[in-house]
N, C-alpha and C positions, 0 to 999 in steps of 0.2 A: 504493500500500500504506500509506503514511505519512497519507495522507489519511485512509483507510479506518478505522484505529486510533483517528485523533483525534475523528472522529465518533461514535466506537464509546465511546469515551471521555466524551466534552460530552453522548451520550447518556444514559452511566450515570452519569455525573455530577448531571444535572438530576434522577436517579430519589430520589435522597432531597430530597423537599424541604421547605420550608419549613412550619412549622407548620398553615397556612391553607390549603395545598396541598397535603394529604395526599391520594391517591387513594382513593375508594372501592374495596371490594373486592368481587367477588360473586365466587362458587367453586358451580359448579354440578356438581354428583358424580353418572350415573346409576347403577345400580345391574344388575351381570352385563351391560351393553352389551358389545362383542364388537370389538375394536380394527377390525377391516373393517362395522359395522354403520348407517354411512354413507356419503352418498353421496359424499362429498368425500375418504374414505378407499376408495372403491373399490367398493363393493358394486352388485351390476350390475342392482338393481332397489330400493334401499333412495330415497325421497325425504325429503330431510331441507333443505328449502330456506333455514331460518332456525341454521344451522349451518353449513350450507355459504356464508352470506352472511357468518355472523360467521368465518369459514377468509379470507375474499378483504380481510375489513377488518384483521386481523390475523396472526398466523403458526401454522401448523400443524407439529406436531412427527411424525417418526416414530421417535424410540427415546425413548418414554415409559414409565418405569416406576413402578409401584404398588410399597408396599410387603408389602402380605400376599397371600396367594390366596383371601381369604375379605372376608366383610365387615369385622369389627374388627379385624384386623389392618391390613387396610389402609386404614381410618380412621386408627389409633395413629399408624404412624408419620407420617401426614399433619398431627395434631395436635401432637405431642411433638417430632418432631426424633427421635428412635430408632426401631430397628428393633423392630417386635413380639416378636422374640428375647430381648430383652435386660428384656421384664418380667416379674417370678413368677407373678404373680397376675393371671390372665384378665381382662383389661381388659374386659367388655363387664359381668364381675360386680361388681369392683371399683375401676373407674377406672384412674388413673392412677399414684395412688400419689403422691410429692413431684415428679414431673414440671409441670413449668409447660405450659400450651399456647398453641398461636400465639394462640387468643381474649382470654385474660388478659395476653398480653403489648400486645395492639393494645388493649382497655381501659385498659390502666395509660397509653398512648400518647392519650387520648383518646376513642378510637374509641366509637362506638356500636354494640353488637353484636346479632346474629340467627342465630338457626340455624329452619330450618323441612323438615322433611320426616323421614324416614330418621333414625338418633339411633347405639346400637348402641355406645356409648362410655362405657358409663360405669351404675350401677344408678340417678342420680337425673337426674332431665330437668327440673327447677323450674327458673323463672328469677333467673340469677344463677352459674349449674355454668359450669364454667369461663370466669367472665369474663362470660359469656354472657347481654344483656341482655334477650331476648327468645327463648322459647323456645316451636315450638308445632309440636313431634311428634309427635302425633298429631292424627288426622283429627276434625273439629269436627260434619261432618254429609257427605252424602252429592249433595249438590247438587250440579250442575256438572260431574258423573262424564263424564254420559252424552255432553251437548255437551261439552266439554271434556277428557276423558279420566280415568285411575286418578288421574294428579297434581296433576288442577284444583288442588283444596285446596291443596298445596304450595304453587303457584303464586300462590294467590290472597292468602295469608298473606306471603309475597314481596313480593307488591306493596301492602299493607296499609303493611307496614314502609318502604315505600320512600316512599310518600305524606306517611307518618306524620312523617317524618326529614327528608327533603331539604330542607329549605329551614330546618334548623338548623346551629349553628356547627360541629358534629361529626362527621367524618369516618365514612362505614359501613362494615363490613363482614358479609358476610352468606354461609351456608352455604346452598344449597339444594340439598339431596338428596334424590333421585326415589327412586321402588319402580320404575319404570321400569327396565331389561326384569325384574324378579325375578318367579320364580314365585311365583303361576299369572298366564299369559300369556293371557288372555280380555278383548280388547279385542272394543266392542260393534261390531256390525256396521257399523255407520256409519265407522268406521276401516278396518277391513280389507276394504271394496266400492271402498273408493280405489287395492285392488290385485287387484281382481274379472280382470284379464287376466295376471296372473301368472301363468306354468306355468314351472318351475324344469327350469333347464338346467344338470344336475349337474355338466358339464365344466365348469362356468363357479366353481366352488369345491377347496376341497383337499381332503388325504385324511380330516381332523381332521372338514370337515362332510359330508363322504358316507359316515361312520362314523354322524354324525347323522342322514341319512336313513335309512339302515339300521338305527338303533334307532325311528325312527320309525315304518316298516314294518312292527316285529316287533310296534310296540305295535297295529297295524292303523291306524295313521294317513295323512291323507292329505297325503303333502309339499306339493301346494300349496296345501292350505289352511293348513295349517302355518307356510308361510311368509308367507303375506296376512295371515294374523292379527300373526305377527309383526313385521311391517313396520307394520302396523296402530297395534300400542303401540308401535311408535319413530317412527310421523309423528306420533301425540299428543303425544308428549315433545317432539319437536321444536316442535310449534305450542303448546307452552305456555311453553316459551323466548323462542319470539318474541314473544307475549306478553308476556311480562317486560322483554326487550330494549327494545319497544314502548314500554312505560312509562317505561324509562330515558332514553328520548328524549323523552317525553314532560315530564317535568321537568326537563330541560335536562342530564340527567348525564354524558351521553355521553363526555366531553372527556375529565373527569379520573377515568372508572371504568374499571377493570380487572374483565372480565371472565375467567375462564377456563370451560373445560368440560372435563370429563372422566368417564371411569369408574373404578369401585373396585376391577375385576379383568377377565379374561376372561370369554367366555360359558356360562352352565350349561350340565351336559351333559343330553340329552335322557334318557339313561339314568338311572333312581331308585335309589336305594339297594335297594330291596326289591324290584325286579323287577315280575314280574306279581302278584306276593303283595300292588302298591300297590292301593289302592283307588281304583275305577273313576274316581271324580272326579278322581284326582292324577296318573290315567295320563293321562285327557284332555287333562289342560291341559301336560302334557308333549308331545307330539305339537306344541304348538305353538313347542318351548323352540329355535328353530330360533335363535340367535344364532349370526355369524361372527367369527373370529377374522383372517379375511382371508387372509393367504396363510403362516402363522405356526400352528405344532403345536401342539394340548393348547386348554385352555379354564380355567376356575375350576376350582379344587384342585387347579391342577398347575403348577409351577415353569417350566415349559416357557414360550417366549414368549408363544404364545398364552391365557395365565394371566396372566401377570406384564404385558404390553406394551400400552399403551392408547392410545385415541385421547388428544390434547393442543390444546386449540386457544385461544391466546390474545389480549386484544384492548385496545389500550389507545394511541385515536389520540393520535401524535407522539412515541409513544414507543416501542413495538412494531411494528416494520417490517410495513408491510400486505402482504398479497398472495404473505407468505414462504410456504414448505415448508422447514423446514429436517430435515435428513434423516444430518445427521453429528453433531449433541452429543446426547449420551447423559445424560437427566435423570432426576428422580425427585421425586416425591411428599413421600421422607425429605428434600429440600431446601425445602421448599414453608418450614418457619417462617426458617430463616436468611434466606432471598431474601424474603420477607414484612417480616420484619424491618428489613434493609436497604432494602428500596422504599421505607420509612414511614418511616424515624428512629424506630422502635421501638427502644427497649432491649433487646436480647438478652441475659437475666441466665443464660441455660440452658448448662449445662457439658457437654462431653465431646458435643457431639451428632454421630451418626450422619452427617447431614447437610451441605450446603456452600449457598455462599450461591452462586446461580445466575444474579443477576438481570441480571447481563450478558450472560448466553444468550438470555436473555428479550428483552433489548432488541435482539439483532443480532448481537452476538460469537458468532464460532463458534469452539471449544474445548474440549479434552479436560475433561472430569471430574479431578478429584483424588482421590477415596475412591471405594473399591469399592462396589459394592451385595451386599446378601447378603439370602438368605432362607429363612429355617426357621420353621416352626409353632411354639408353646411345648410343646414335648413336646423331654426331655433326649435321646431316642432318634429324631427325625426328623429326616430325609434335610434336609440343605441345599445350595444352589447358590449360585454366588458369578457374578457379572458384572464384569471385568475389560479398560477399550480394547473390542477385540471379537471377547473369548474369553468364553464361556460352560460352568461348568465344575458338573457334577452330582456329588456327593460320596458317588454311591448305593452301597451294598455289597453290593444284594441278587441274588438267582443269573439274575435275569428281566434286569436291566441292564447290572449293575456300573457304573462309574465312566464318567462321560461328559465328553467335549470337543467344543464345534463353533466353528466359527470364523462368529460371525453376519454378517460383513461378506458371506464368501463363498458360504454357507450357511443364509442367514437362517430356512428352512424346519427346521432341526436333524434334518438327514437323516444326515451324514455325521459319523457317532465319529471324530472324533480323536484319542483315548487313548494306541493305541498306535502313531501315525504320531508324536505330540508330546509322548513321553513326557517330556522335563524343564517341559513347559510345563503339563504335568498335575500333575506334580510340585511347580510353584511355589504352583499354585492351591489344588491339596490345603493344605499347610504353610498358605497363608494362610486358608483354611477352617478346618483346627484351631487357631492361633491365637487368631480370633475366639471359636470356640467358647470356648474355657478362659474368655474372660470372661462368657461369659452365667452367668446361674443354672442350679443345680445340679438342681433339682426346680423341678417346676411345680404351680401347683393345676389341677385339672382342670376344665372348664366346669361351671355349674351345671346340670346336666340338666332340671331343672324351669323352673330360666327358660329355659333354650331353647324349650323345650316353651309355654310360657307366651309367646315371641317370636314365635315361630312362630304361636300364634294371632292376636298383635297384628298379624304381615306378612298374615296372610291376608283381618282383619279392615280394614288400610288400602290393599290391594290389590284 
């Protein structure tokens, strides 16, 4: 046991180091992927080879939390160190406000920076926004789509940067966020004949995606093509990873880069807003929004695990135990700048943050959490849930619910209300739910509806 500490220790000791030896970073974010929508997380026909290879060179997590259920929310708190809660004004319109982010904190540290793909943070994307040396959000040309998949481009701008840099004095870091899996889900055939023998065995999922087949159904869709399609864009995404990885060995990076991957939320649901009233083309490409959440309830826009809980897989040889699963520390996304921070010898100038600094998790320590997780939309009147050890507690007051308890150790599926078997432990939870609240803001601004509308064109046009 003594043993076991002191390594755990000369571990996270070696993680901040020395000026010359900063690690690079790369944070690769997909977008609505579905915490079971690989194959190293379970899904019993998903191939995802160079994901599954970067799981066996480093450690794969299972109590991984986001912090929003949407896209910018759960951008923010990945950037800022707070919880999307705690800002007034709709980060996707207005930024961040006096918030410092992890980009500008690892610039001032040095670092040379990159964001390529997905954006969703902020109204300006020039380079130089947060920190941000290198900025190329949107799609350049359409080349490389068809061999390559929806996220060539990302990728290709990725490794532009990576060419460009590595063999300078300056430590990287780099975002790259996919449209991968976001609707519309229309990868070319050439992807989804790689699962030409797919026929879907519904016992083989939970109740959350045979809810999804049966919105599938109603749309007249056909679940197995449904599902080849969508396995389709996730072995693109996957081969354009590797790709990248590919590159990072290729210029010698491998040693001292820190890879992670992850998603920004649970999977959309097949079901639209507008019903059959959607138009034809938006119904189509629903039929294919077949993502899973694995064995975990709810999807995106829902607090439930299957929302909130994602894939995590990180990589970072002699530092990062290879070949782990680690399956008992409960992390999160709102940790990402503290543990960033600490890895680098970054200055941490940012007050009162949300988040903790993890990076001894990261390395091999297993241990409880210190600060809770919470999460509510910016709206003064929505529902929030708090994550607590491992109680999971919904703060809902509405006649369809009421108030919910489940204990995720026993229960990981959130089948079974505990409310009123554990009433003083509903009761803890609640008080420290209202507490938090009293500190957020009072009002919120509302999204701009035209830029959505306006983003909305931009996802469809780099989708």
């Amino acid at each position: 046991m003594v043993r076991n500490i002191i390594l755990i220790l000369a571990c996270w000791c070696g993680a901040t180091l020395q000026a010359g030896e900063k690690p690079n970073i790369i944070f690769i974010f997909a977008d609505d992927l579905g915490y079971g929508d690989l194959a190293c997380y379970g899904h019993p026909y998903a191939k995802t080879p160079a994901l599954d290879q970067l799981a066996k060179e480093g450690t794969r997590f299972t109590q991984a939390y986001v912090t929003g259920v949407t896209c910018c929310p759960s951008r923010t708190g990945m950037m800022t160190g707070k919880f999307p809660g705690t800002f007034a004004k709709y980060m996707s319109d207005h930024g961040f406000g006096d918030r410092v982010t992890i980009t500008e904190l690892l610039k001032r540290n040095g670092y040379r920076t990159g964001h390529f793909g997905k954006w969703h943070i902020g109204p300006e994307t020039k380079n130089g926004t947060y920190g941000i040396d290198v900025i190329n959000g949107k799609d350049r040309d359409a080349r490389g789509r068809a061999e390559n998949g929806r996220d060539a481009y990302i990728i290709d701008a990725a490794i532009e940067f990576l060419e460009a840099n590595a063999k300078k004095d300056k430590p990287l870091y780099m975002n790259v966020w996919g449209h991968i899996t976001h609707f519309p889900v229309q990868p070319s055939k050439k992807f989804s004949d790689k699962f030409k023998d797919v026929v879907v065995d519904e016992s083989k999922f939970n109740e959350t995606m045979r809810e999804k087949f049966q919105h599938c159904r109603e749309f007249e869709g056909d679940i197995d093509e449904g599902m080849r399609n969508y396995l389709g864009d996730v072995w693109s995404m996957d081969a354009g990873i590797g790709r990248l990885l590919k590159k990072v060995d290729e210029l010698g990076l491998r040693k001292n880069t820190i890879v992670v991957f992850s998603s920004d939320h649970g999977p959309a649901p097949v079901k639209l807003g507008g019903g059959r009233n959607e138009s034809p083309s938006r119904i189509d490409a629903a039929r294919n929004m077949l993502g899973s959440p694995g064995i975990y309830r709810g999807g995106k826009h829902t607090q439930f695990e299957g929302g909130v809980r994602v894939p995590f897989i990180i990589r970072w040889p002699g530092h990062v135990p290879a070949g782990r699963v680690n399956e008992t520390s409960v992390i999160s996304f709102i940790d990402w700048l503290p543990t960033v921070c600490q890895i680098t010898g970054a200055k941490n100038s940012e007050p009162n943050l949300d988040g903790e600094d993890i990076s001894d998790i990261w390395l091999g320590a297993k241990r409880t959490r210190t600060k809770p997780l919470f999460w509510r939309v910016g709206n003064a009147n929505a529902r929030p849930a708090v994550r607590v050890g491992d109680w999971k507690y919904y703060h809902y007051n509405d006649k369809k619910t009421g108030p919910m308890l489940y204990d995720l150790a026993k229960d990981p599926g959130e089948k079974r209300n505990l409310v009123k078997e554990k009433p003083q432990v509903a009761r803890r939870l609640s008080n420290q739910i209202k507490d938090w609240i009293a500190t957020l803001p009072k009002e919120y601004t509302k999204p701009n509806k035209q830029k959505k509308r306006d983003k909305k064109k931009e996802d469809a046009k780099n989708n």
